[in-house]
N, C-alpha and C positions, 0 to 999 in steps of 0.2 A: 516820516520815512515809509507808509504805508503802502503797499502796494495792491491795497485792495480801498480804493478810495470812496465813499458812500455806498458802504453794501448793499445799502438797505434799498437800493434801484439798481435795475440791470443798466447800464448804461455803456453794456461791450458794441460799439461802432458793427457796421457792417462791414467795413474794409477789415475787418479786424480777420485773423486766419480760424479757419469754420473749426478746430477744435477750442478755440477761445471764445467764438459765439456759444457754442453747445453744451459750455461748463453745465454743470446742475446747477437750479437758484434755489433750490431745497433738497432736504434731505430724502424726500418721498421720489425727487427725480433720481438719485444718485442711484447708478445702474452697477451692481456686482459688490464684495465685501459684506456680503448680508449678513456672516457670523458676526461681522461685527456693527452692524448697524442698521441690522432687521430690525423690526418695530420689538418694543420691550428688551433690548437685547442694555446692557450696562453702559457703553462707551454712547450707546443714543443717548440713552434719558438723560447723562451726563451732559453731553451736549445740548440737550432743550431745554433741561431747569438749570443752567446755566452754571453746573458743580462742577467744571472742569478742573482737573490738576494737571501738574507740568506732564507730557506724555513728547513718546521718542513716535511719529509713525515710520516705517520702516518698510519698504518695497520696491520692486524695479520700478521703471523709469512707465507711464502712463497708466498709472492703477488706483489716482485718486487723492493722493496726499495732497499737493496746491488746493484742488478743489475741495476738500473735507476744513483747508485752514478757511480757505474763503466763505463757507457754510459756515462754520463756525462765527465769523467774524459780522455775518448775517446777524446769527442768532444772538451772540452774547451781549449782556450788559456793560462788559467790563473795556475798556479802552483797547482796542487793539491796533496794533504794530509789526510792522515786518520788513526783512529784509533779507538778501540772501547773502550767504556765506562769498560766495564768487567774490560782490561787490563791497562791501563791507570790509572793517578793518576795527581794529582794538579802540580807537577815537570815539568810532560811532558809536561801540558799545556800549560804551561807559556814560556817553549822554542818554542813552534810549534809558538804561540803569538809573542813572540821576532824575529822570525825567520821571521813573515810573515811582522811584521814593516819596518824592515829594505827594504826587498822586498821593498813593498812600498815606501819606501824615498828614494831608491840608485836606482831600475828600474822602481820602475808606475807599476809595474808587482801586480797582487792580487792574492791572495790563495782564493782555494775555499778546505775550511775543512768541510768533513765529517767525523762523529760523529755517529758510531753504538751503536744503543742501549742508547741514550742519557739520559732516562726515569734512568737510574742507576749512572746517575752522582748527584750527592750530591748540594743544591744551590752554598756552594762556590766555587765547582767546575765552574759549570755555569757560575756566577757569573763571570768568569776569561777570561771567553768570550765575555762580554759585551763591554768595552772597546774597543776592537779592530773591533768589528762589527758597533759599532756608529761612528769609526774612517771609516770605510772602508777600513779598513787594510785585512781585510777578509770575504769570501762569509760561512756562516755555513750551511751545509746541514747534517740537525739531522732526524735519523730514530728511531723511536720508536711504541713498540706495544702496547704500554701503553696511554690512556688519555692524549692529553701535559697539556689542561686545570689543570689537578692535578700534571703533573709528571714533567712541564717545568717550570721556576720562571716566573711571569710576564711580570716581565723589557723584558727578552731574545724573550719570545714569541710575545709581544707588536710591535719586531723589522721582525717578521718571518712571510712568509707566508704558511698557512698549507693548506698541501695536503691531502687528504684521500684517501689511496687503499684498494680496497674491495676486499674482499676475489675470485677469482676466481672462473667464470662460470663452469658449467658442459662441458660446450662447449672446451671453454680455455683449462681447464687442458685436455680434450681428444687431442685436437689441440696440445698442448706442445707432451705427450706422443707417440703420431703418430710421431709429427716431430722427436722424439728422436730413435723410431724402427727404423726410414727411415733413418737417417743420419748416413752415411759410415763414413766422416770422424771422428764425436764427437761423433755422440752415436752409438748405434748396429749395425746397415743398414748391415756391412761386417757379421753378426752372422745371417741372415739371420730367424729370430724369427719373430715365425708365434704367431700374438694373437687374440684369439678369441674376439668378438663383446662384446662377455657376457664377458669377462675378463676385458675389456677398462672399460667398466661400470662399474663395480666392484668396477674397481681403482679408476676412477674417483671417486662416492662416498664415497672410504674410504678415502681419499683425502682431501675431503671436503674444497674446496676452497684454498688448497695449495700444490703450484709446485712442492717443494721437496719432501713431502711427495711423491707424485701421483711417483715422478723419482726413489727415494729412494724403492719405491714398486716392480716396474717395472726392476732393476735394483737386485734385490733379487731375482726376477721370472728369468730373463735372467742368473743367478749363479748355476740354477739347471742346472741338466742333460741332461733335453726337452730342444729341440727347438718350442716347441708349450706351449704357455701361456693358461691353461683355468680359468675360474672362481672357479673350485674346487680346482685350486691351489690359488687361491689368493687369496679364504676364508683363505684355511690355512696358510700362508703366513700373513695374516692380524690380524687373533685373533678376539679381540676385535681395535675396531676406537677408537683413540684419540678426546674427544670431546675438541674444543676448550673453555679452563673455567680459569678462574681464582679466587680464593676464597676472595681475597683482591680487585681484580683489576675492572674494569670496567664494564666486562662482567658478574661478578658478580649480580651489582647489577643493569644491563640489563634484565635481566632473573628474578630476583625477581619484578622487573617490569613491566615484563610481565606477570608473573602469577597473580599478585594482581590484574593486568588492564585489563584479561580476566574474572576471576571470577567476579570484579565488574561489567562485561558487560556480565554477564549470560551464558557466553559461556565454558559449560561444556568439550567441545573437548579441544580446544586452552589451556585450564588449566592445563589436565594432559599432554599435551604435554609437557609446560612448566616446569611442575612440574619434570615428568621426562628427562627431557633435563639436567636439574638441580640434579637429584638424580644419576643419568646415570654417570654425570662426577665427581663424587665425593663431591657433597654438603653434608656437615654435616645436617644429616637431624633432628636433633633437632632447628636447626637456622630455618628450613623448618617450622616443627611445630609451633615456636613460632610466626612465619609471617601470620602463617594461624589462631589463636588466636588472633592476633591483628585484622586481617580483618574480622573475627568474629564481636567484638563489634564495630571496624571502620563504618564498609562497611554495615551489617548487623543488629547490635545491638538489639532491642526488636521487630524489625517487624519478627524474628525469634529466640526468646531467646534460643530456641534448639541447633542453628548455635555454641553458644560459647560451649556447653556441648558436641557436636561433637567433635568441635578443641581440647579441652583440653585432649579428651579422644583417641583423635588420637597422640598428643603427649604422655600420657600413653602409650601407644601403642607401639610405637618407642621403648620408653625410655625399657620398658619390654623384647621384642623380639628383638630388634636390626634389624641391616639389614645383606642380603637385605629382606627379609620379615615383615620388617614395613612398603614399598613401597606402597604396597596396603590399609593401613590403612592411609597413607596419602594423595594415592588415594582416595577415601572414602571421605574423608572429603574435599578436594578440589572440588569431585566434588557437595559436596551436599553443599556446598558453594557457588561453582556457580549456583546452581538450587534456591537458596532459595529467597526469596524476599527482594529487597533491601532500607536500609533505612542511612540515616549516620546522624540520627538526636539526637544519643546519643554526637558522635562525637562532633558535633556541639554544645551541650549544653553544653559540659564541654569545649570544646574550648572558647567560650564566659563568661562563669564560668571564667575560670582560667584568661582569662582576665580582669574581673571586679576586681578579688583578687589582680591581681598583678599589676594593675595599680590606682585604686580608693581607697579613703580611705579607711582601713582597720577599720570598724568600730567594738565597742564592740560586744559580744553578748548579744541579750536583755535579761536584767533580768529573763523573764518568762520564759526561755528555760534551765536558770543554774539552776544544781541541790545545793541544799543546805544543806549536811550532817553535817553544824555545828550549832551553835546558831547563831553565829555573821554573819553567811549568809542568814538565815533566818531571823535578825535582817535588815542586807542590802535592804530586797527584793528579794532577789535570789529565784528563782522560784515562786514569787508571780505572779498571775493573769495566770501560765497555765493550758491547760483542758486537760485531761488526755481522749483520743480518743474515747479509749473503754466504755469509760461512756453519748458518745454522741450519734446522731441516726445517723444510718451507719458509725459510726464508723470513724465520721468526723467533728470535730469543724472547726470554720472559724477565728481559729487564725492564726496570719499573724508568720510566721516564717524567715521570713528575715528581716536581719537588717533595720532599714526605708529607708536608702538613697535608699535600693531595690526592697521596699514594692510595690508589684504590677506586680515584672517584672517577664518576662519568660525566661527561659534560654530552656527548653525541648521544644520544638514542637513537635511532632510526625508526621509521613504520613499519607497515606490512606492505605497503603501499607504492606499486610500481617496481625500478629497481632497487629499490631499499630493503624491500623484502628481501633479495638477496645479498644486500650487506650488510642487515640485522644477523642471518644466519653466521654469515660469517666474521663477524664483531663477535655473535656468541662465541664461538668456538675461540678466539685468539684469546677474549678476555679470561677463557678456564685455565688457558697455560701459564697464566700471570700470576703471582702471587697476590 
């Protein structure tokens, strides 16, 4: 089931697509990830004295993972095996499992199985791997672009150790690209392609921290006619960049984490960058709106009561025009979000609220607050002993309105902060008429 069949010779075809010619066929080629696989660095020497353990690598989509299984599968001693999650099903697993046992008991030989795209195997898939990794029947090396925290069971990840690749420098991917014009025999070198400075640039940022892409570009530019790459070919050539997003997955709610964590930190730039980072790559932007209403009364609540009549009017907005021209209304209110004075002391008071409800006695409500539209409630006491506000001066008796066990407490603080400050002061003053 191998998909890396006699490693140990380059034998990628020519017809083959130029980021599959250009793989590294060693370690010393492999361009970027050098905390992790700089000379002397741990996860190397692993891989050349042949001491690998089951590991998760973990990064977006063109940063290395295929290529570090296929280096491996170079370097190791041990049988190796692979396939990808896509194709694969519970059947196969279980032979590749039985296959590698035996290994184990008739030679001492180990498999070292990788696993593309692991993050799409199902738990009892997984699950079918556990066994024979606590046996040491097998080495697993899983790549995945997804979370493993969410996307790997436990038990399997408990036993792995995870790597993380980062998305590729601006450096890197020019570095990869150069090496690929220059080299005769895998990539162009014999086509003699001439590319401008402002072109590499280009690539490099549509790119955006991934190999294939960047080759996949360059590789389109080289099918034209020219032997000369410019930037005005590889606008056109590019369109629109693929942002890297996902609406379920991680990076999802990466991005919504940054938008809410710059607005609360008054930083109007970093907001709508976030903001469009996030509308750019296809966020539903009513999910948008309602995050920016929540951080309304979260983040902001009465030291700017304005802040929520913004949010909500900015989701009107959306909801009305659609996009892309609700962008700018959710502009708008992100960034006067982030300009406005912050307070999160509504937050707080219903957080503490809701915890007194749901964990303290649940006491009646007192008499003086029910209303009593019958006889026999009026006979109970229902509504006896309260004051009706409007009949006192300013507009404010010193009945106690919470139940007793709470008679006294504060759930509201306010700040000093925007309008709050003026309804700290006058909070103070209500609370002294109180008993």
């Amino acid at each position: 089931m191998s998909l890396f069949d006699e490693p140990e010779t380059d034998t990628t075809p020519q017809s083959a697509p130029l980021a599959e010619r250009m793989r590294p066929r060693t370690l010393d080629e492999f361009v970027g990830q050098e905390a992790l696989l700089g000379p002397g660095r741990p996860f190397r020497q692993a891989i050349e004295h042949d001491r690998l353990q089951s590991i998760i690598l973990w990064g977006p989509p063109g940063t290395g993972k295929t290529t570090l299984a296929r280096l491996i599968a170079r370097i190791t001693r041990a049988q190796f095996t692979s396939f990808s999650a896509v194709m694969s099903g519970i059947k196969e697993i279980r032979a590749v499992m039985a296959e590698a046992e035996e290994a184990r008991r008739r030679r001492g030989t180990r498999t070292i199985l990788f696993v593309d795209e692991i993050h799409r195997f199902n738990k009892a898939q997984q699950d079918a791997f556990l066994p024979r990794v606590e046996a040491g029947d097998i080495v697993l090396i899983g790549a995945t672009t997804e979370n493993p925290s969410f996307e790997v069971n436990s038990a399997l990840l408990s036993r792995s150790k995870v790597y993380v690749l980062q998305p590729l420098s601006a450096e890197a991917v020019a570095r990869i690209l150069t090496r690929a014009v220059e080299d005769v025999e895998r990539g162009l070198g014999a086509m003699h392609l001439s590319v401008e400075p402002d072109a590499l640039t280009a690539m490099v940022k549509y790119a955006n921290g991934d190999a294939r892409v960047a080759l996949n570009l360059l590789e389109m530019a080289a099918a034209t006619d020219t032997k000369r790459v410019s930037a005005a070919m590889i606008a056109d050539l590019a369109q629109n960049r693929s942002l890297l997003y996902d609406k379920t997955g991680e990076e999802h709610y990466n991005l919504i984490s940054a938008l809410h964590k710059s607005m609360r930190n008054s930083d109007p730039d970093a907001s709508v960058y976030w903001l469009a980072r996030m509308l750019e790559a296809g966020e539903d932007p009513l999910y948008v709106a309602r995050r920016l209403v929540r951080f309304a009364s979260e983040d902001i609540g009465n030291a700017d009561p304005q802040a929520l009549t913004v949010a909500v009017s900015a989701k009107e907005a959306v909801h009305f025009i659609g996009m892309p021209e609700g962008n700018t209304a959710l502009a708008q209110a992100a960034i006067y979000l982030a300009m406005a004075p912050k307070s999160n002391a509504v937050y707080r008071a219903y957080s503490m609220a809701a915890e007194a409800a749901a964990k303290e006695v649940a006491e009646p409500v007192p008499l003086h607050l029910r209303n009593a539209p019958t006889r026999l409630m009026k006979q109970l006491d229902y509504g006896k002993g309260y004051r009706y506000a409007h009949d006192e001066p300013e507009a404010v008796s010193d009945m106690e309105c919470l139940p007793p066990a709470h008679a006294g407490r504060h759930f509201y603080e306010p700040t000093e902060r925007g309008r709050e400050a003026e309804i700290k002061k006058r909070l103070e003053a209500l609370r002294k008429r109180r008993p």
